[in-house]
C-alpha positions as CSV (number, residue, x, y, z in Angstrom):
1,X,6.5,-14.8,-4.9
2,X,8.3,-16.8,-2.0
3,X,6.4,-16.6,1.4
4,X,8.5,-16.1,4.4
5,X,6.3,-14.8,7.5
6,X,4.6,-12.1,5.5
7,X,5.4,-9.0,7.4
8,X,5.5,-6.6,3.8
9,X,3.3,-6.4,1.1
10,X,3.1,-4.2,-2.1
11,X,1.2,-0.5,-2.2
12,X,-0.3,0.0,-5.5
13,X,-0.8,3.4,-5.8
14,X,-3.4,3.8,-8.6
15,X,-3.8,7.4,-9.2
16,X,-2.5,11.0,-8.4
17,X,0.8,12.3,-8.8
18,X,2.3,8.8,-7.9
19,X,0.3,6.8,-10.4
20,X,1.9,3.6,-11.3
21,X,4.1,4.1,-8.3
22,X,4.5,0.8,-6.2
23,X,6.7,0.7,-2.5
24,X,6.5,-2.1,0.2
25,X,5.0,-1.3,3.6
26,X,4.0,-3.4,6.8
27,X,1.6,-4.6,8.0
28,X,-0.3,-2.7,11.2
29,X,0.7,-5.2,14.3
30,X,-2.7,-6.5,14.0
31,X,-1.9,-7.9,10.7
32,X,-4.2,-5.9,8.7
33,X,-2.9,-3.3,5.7
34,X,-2.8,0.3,6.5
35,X,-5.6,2.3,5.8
36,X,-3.6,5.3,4.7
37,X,-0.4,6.2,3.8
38,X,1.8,9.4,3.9
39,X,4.6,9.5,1.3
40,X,7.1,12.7,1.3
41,X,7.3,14.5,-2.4
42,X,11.2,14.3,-3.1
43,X,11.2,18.0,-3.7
44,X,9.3,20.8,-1.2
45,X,7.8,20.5,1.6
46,X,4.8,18.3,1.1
47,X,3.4,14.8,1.2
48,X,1.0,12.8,-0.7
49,X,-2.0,10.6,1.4
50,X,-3.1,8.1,-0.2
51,X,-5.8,5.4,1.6
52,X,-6.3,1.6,0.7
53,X,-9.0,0.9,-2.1
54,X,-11.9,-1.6,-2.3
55,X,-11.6,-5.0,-1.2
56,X,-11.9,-6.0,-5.1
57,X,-8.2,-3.8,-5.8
58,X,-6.1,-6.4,-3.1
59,X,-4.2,-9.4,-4.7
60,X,-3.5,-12.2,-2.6
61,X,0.1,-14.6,-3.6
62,X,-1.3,-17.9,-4.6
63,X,1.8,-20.1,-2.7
64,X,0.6,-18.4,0.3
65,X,-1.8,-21.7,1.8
66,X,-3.5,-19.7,4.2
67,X,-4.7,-17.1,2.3
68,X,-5.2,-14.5,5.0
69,X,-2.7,-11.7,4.1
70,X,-2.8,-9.9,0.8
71,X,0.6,-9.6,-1.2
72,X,-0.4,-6.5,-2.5
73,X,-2.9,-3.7,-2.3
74,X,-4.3,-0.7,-4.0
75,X,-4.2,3.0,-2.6
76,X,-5.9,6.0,-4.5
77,X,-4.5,9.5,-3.9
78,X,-6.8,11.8,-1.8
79,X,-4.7,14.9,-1.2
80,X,-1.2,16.7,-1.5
81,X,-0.5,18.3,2.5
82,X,1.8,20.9,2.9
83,X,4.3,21.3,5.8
């Protein structure tokens, strides 16, 4: 993976009804990952949250010479909301 100014990384989303899933999402302006995402259902009116996994379930690219930003990272599926 080519490193530009890392602004994007990957969301792994590991279980739930999006399992296997993967979509790219930026970073919070303090450079961290976000602690939870909200994805719309394609059908209905509802959305899946998901919130990031353990520190052992992020990947870091290994052209990137600092180090400090992951390329990707896992989320597991807490609940389906309803609009």
């Amino acid at each position: 993976m080519a490193t530009t100014s890392m602004t994007t990384y990957t969301a792994k989303l590991i279980d739930g009804p999006l399992e296997g899933k993967t979509i790219t999402t930026s970073f919070l302006d303090s450079g961290d990952p976000r602690p939870r995402l909200e994805l719309r259902a394609a059908a209905g009116g509802k959305h899946y949250l998901y919130v990031r996994g353990s520190a052992s379930e992020t990947e870091y690219a290994s052209d990137d010479p600092s180090g400090s930003l992951p390329s990707a990272v896992a989320y597991r599926y807490v609940e389906t909301v309803f609009d």
